[in-house]
N, C-alpha and C positions, 0 to 999 in steps of 0.2 A: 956663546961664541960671538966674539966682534965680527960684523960686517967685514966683508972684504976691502983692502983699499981702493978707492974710489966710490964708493958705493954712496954713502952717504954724501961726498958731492954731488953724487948725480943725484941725490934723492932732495939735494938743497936748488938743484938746476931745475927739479922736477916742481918742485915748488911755488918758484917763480916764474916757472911757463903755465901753472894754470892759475894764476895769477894775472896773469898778462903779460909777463914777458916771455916772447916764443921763441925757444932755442933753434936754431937754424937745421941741427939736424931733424926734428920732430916733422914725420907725418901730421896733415890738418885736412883738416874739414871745417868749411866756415860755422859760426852757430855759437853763442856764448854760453859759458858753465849754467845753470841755471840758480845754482851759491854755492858758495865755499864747501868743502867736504872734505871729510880726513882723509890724509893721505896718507902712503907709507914712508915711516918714518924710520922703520928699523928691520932689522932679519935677522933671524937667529936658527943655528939647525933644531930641529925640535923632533928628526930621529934618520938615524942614519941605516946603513946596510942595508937600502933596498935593490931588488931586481926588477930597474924600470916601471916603476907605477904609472897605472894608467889612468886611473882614477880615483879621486877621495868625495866620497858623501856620506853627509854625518844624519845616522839614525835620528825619527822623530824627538826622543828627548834630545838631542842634540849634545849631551855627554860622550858618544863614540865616532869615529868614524868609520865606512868602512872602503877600503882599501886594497884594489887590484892589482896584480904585478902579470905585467901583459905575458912574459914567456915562460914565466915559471904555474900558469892558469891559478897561483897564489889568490888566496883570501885571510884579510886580516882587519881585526878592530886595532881603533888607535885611540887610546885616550889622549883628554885633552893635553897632560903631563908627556903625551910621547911615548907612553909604555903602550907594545903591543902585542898580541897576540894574535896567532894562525887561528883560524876556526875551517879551515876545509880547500878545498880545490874545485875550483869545478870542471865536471868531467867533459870527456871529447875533446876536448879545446885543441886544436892543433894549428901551431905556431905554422911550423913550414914544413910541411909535406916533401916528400924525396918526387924530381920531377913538377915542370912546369915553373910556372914566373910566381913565386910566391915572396917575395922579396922582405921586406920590415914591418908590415901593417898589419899582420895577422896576430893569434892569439885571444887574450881575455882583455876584454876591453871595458864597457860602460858598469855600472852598477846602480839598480833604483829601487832601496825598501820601500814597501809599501807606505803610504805616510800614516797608515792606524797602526804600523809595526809597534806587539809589543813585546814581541817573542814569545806570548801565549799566545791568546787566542787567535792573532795577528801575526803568522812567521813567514808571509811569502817576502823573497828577495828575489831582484828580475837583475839579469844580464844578458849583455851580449859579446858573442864569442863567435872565433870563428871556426870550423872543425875541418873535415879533411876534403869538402868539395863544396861547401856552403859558408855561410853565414846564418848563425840563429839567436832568436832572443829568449829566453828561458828562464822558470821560475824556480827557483828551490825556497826548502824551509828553514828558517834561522831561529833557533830558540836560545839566542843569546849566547852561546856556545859553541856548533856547532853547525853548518851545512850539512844537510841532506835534499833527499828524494830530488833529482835530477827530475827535468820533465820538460821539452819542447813546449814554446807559447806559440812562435810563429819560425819556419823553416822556411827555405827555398830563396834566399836572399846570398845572390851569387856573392860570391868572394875574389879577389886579387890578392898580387902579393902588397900590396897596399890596397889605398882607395876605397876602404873598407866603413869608412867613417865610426861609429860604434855608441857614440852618444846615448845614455837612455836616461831618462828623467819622467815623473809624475807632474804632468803640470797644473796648476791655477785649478783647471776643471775637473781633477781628481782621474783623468787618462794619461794614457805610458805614453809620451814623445821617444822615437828614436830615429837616429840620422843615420840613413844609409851612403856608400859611396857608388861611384859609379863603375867596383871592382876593374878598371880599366879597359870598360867596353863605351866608350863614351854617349852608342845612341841609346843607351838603356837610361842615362838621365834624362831625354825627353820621350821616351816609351811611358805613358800613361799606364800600360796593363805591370810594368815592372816593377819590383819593389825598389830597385836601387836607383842611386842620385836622387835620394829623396828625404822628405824628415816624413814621417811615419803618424797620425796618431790612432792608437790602439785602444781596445777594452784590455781589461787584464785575462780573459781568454784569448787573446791574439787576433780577434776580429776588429773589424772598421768599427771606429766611434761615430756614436750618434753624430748627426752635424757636419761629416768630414764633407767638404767643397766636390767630390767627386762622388761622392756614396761609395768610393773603396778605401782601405787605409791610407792612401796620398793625403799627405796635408800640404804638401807643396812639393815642386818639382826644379828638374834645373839646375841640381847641385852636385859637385864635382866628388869633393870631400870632404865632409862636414864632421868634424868632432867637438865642435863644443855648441853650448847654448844656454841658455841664463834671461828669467825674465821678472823686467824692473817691475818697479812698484807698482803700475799702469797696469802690468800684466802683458807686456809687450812683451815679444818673444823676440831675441836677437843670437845670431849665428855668426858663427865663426868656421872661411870656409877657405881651405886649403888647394890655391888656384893651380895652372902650369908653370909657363915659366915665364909671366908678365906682373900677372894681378894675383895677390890674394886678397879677400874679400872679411867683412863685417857687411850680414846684411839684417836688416827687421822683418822679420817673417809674417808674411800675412797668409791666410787659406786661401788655396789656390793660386796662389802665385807662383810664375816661372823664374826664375834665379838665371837661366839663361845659357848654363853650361851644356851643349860645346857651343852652341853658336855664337857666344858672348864669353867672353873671360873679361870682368871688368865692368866698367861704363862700356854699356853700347848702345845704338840709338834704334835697334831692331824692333819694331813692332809686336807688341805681348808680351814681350819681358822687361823684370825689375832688375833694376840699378841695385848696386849695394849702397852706403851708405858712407863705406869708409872702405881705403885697397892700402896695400903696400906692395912696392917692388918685392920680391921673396928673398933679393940677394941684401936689401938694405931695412934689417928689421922687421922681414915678414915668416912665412910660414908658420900661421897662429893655430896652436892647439884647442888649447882649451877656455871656457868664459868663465867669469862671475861678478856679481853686483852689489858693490857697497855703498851705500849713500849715492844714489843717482850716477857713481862711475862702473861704465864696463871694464871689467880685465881683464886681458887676454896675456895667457901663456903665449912663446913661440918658440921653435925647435930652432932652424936654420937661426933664425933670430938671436937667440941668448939673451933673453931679455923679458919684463914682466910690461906690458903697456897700461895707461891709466888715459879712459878717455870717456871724460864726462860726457851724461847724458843732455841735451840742450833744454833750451825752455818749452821747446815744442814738443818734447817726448819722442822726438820724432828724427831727430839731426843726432850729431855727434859734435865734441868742439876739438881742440887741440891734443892731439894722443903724444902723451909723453911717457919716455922711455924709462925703467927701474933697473938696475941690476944687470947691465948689457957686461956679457962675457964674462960675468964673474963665479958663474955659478954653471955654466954649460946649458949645453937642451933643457928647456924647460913644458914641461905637458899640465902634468893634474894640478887642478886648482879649484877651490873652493873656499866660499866665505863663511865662517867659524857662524854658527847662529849666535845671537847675542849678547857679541862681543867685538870689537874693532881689533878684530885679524883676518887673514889671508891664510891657508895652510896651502904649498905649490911644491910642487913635486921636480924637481931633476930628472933627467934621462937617458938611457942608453947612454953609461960612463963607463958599464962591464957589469958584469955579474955580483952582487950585492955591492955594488961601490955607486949607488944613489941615493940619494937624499930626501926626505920629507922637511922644506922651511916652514917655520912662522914669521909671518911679516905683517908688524904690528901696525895699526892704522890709526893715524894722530900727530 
């Protein structure tokens, strides 16, 4: 399928802003590329008929994906070719309950196989889902085929009808990261005894990881509504953090750091809390879903947005430089996203267009 028109303009505009020349409409943050890196250069549908995917992560051999569809509590592999197949459901998942404020953010959310997954002797696969008065993250078995044996890791993680955040990932140090939201109770992101408005790290029984900054599972606090995260080559953990109605947020996550949500939406100058690193207006380009990292760039899915951002890492490891815009309007809400292991693509998902009327792209990088 050809790109939509304009697209490839904007991908020739995109080109020449991280280059150096900086389009007027582009979000910035000072801090130069740290070199050159591919970029996207093409898009193509690579499978269609989905219901709202929420997340794509590709098993250890990096041959499959696997693949969440938030209302339908849907599980599926995707090969590289796009052909996919169902292997199960997972259970409880309940979207929107009859009664109460459960609005769009609930359902089956993150997905993290183990990284020895090998569907033998290795079948656990972790999610987070939200059910009919909570939020939980949970293990089941995948032998390549099939989902079974349901089983609670960690319960009691309030839920909203957003704000749920759902992230879950195995990071660097071989523990389960996952990002809670602040189910719309705001002081529960700086309640230190709570699990929400927070990124999580775990053993794979549901308790605190060695090392966590508080000796409880907090790995950081302060955060509103957190759904993506992705870490560079350094091993730096960066988040993507879905604000009110001012700022939303890219921040670099350290242990023990405060993110600053409610007292802070933004840059603020308040005493113990971190700064992000990078914001957007939510009406001009912002409300970012989801991360991932190609060649020293973040990039960030966004809903409100309609749009794929590319914003290299700087020489510090530590900044961001010029965020330039992909595919604005052409393609609607955009959520799941991940980087193909190696190979220079992007696999980014569409959203909430209606009932199987979304999309899974590739978007080729070079």
């Amino acid at each position: 399928m050809s790109p939509p028109r304009g697209v490839m303009a904007v991908a020739v505009t995109a080109l020449l802003a991280l280059c150096g020349a900086h389009p007027a409409s582009a979000a910035a943050h000072p801090g130069p590329a740290r070199r050159a890196a591919a970029l996207p250069s093409a898009v193509s549908v690579l499978s269609d008929l989905w219901n709202r995917p929420w997340t794509v992560t590709f098993l250890p051999d990096g041959q499959r994906a696997l693949v969440t569809e938030r209302h339908s509590a849907g599980v599926w592999t995707v090969a590289r070719d796009g052909s996919r197949t169902k292997v199960g459901e997972v259970p409880d998942t309940v979207f929107a309950p009859t009664g109460g404020d459960f609005g769009e953010g609930g359902g089956l959310l993150g997905v993290a196989p183990s990284p020895t997954w090998n569907g033998t002797t290795d079948q656990d696969v972790y999610f987070v889902h939200t059910a009919a008065d909570e939020t939980r993250v949970v293990r089941m078995r995948f032998d390549g085929t099939s989902l079974t044996d349901y089983q609670v890791v960690l319960g009691g993680i309030a839920r909203g009808g957003d704000h749920n955040g759902g992230k879950i990932a195995f990071g660097p140090d071989g523990f389960l990261y996952v990002s809670t939201g602040d189910a719309r109770n705001k002081a529960l992101a700086q309640d230190p005894n709570s699990l929400n408005g927070k990124i999580l790290r775990l053993t794979t029984s549901g308790g605190a990881a060695p090392g966590n900054p508080f000796g409880t599972r907090v790995y950081s606090l302060g955060h509103r509504n957190p759904e993506g995260f992705a870490w560079d080559a350094r091993g730096r953990l960066w988040e993507t953090e879905i604000g009110d109605a001012t700022w939303d947020e890219v921040n670099l996550i350290s242990p023990g750091a405060n993110y600053g949500w409610p007292t802070c939406e933004g840059t603020c100058t308040t005493a113990g809390m971190t700064n992000p690193v990078h914001v957007w207006h939510p009406a001009e380009g912002g409300v970012p879903a989801q991360a991932a990292i190609a060649d020293d760039v973040l990039y960030v899915s966004t809903l409100r947005g309609e749009r794929l951002w590319a914003l290299p890492i700087d020489a510090t490891g530590t900044g961001l430089g010029t965020a330039v815009s992909y595919y604005t309007g052409a393609y609607g809400r955009l959520r799941a996203l991940a980087k193909v292991p190696d190979t220079d693509e992007l696999w980014l998902g569409t959203s909430d267009r209606g009932t199987d009327k979304d999309s899974l792209l590739k978007v080729t990088l070079g």
